[in-house]
C-alpha positions in Angstrom: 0.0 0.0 0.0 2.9 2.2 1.0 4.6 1.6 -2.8 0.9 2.5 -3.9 1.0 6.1 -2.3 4.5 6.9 -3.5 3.1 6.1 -6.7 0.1 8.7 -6.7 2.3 11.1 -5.1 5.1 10.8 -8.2 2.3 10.8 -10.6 0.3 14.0 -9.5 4.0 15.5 -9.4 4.9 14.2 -13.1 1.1 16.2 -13.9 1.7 19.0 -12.5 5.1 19.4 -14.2 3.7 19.2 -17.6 1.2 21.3 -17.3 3.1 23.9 -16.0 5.9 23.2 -19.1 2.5 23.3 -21.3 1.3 26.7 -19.6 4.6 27.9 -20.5 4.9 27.0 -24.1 1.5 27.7 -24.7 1.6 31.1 -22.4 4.8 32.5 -24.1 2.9 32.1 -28.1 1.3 35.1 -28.7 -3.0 34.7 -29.1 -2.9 37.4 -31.8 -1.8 37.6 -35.3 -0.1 41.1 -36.6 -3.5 42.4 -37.9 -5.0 41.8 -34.8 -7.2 38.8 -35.3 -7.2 36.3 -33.0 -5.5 32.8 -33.5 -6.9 29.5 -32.5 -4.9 29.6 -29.5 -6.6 33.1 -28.9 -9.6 31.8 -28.8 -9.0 28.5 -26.9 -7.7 30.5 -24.3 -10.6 32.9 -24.2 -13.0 30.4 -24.2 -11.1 28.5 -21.1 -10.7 32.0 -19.0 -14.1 33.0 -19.5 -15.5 29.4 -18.2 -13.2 29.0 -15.6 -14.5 32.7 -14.1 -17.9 31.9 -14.5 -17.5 28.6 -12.6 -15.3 30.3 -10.1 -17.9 32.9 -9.3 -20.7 30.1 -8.8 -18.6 28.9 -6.0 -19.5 29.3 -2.6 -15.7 29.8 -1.2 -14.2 32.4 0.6 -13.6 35.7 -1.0 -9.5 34.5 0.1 -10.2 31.3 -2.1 -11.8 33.1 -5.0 -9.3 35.6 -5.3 -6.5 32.9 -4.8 -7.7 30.8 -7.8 -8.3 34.6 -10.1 -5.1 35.0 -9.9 -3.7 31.7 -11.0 -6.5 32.2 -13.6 -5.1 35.6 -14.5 -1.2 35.2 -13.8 -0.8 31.9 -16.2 -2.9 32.5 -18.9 -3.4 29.4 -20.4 -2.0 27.2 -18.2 -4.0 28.6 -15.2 -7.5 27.5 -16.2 -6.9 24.0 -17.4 -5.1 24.1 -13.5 -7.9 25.3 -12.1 -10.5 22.8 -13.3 -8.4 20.0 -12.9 -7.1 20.9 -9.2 -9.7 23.6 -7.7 -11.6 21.0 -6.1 -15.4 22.3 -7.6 -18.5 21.0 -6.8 
């Protein structure tokens, strides 16, 4: 059971590393062409902030929590929502 735990703990680790590497490459590619249009990536990311805000207000945390998670949100732009909805613990 012991060897089992390790495990997990490696494996959540191993996640959270490439995401974060993924937030990164993804984060440092710019969501706009030279004209101004958005990219695909632009709107991805648009459509994954905008959902993760909505379901972040619908929460019932504490306004500490809330603003906790906006700013991960905010800070890593791509990155931060996929975070968010995998680790924010929702209901």
């Amino acid at each position: 059971m012991n060897r089992l735990a390790t495990l997990t703990q490696r494996w959540s680790l191993l996640s959270f590393s490439l995401f974060l590497t993924l937030s990164t490459v993804l984060s440092s590619c710019s969501g706009r062409r030279s004209d101004g249009s958005l990219t695909i990536f632009g709107v991805v990311y648009l459509l994954l902030a905008v959902a993760a805000v909505i379901s972040l207000f619908k929460q019932d945390w504490s306004l500490g929590k809330k603003l906790l998670w906006g700013a991960i949100i905010w800070f890593f732009p791509f990155g931060g929502s996929i975070i968010y909805f995998l680790f924010s613990g929702r209901k």
